[in-house]
C-alpha positions, 0 to 999 in steps of 0.5 A: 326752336332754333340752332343758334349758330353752326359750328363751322370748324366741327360741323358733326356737332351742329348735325346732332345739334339739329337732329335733337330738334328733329326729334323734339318736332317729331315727338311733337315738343316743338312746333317748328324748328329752324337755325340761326347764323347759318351761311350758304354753306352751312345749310347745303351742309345741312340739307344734305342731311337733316330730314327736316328743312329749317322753317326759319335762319335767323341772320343778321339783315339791315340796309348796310349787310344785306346777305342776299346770297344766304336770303337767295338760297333760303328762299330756293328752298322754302326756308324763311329769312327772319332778320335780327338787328333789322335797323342796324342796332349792331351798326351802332353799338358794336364798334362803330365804323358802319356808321348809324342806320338810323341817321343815314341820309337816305333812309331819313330823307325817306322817313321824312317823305312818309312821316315816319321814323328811319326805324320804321322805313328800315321795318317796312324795307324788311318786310316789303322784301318778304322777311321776318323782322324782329326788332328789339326794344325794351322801351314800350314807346320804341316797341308802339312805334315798331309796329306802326308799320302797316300803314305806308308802303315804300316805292320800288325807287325808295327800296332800291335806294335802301338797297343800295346801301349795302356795303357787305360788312356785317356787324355781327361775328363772322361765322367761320370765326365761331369755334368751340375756343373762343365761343365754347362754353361748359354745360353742365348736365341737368 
């Protein structure tokens, strides 16, 4: 199970947030627990007081925004990155000013070099890496084709170039902007 997103501005409600999963793991509800869109900050915050480190953070992660500060710091203490929008979905349907992942140029140059598709290549790039990468797709060919990743292996060249797309701009929200007033919403009780 996991925490979706800290809250930054109250971060004493993401703690007791966390500590409910600690106890579903305890009571044996749950198999695992981990967190979503957590930044480095937000998990020293965590690590200081939870008793259970997050098996997974869930970030956003594609060749244009690539956090390796926040991958770097999960890694050091045994915590899984697990990408969303692993080939940049958020690039292209959000507000359009990264640009598509899946017709850069280098990535397709890439593709056409293996005989795959620029979303396989980004797949293949995330897990060369030692992520977990969870694409979406609704359509069953898409969903065929994103696992159609086992049988090429991209160069250290290659993945240096993916990796020099960075350009640091992530699609997503910005994680300090997430706040009980412009993200809040009522539950009621069940």
């Amino acid at each position: 199970m996991i925490l979706h997103q800290a809250l930054p501005s109250e971060f004493a409600k993401t703690l007791e947030a966390y500590r409910a999963l600690e106890t579903l793991l305890a009571d044996g509800k749950v198999r695992a627990i981990g967190v979503s869109n957590f930044m480095v900050d937000h998990l020293s915050r965590l690590l200081d007081r939870a008793t259970v480190v997050p098996a997974v953070n869930q970030i956003e992660v594609h060749p244009y925004f690539a956090q390796p500060e926040v991958q770097d710091f999960g890694a050091e203490h045994g915590i899984l990155t697990q990408a969303w929008s692993p080939i940049g979905g958020i690039t292209f349907y959000r507000d359009g000013s990264h640009g598509s992942t899946l017709a850069d140029p280098v990535i397709g140059e890439i593709a056409t070099t293996h005989g795959k598709t620029p979303a396989q290549v980004m797949l293949r790039w995330g897990m060369q890496h030692g992520r977990s990468v969870i694409p979406k797709s609704t359509k069953p060919s898409r969903i065929a084709e994103n696992i159609n990743v086992f049988d090429f292996e991209l160069s250290a060249d290659e993945i240096t170039a993916i990796d020099g797309l960075d350009t640091g701009r992530r699609g997503g929200p910005e994680p300090d902007a997430i706040t009980l007033e412009t993200f809040g919403r009522e539950i009621p009780e069940a």
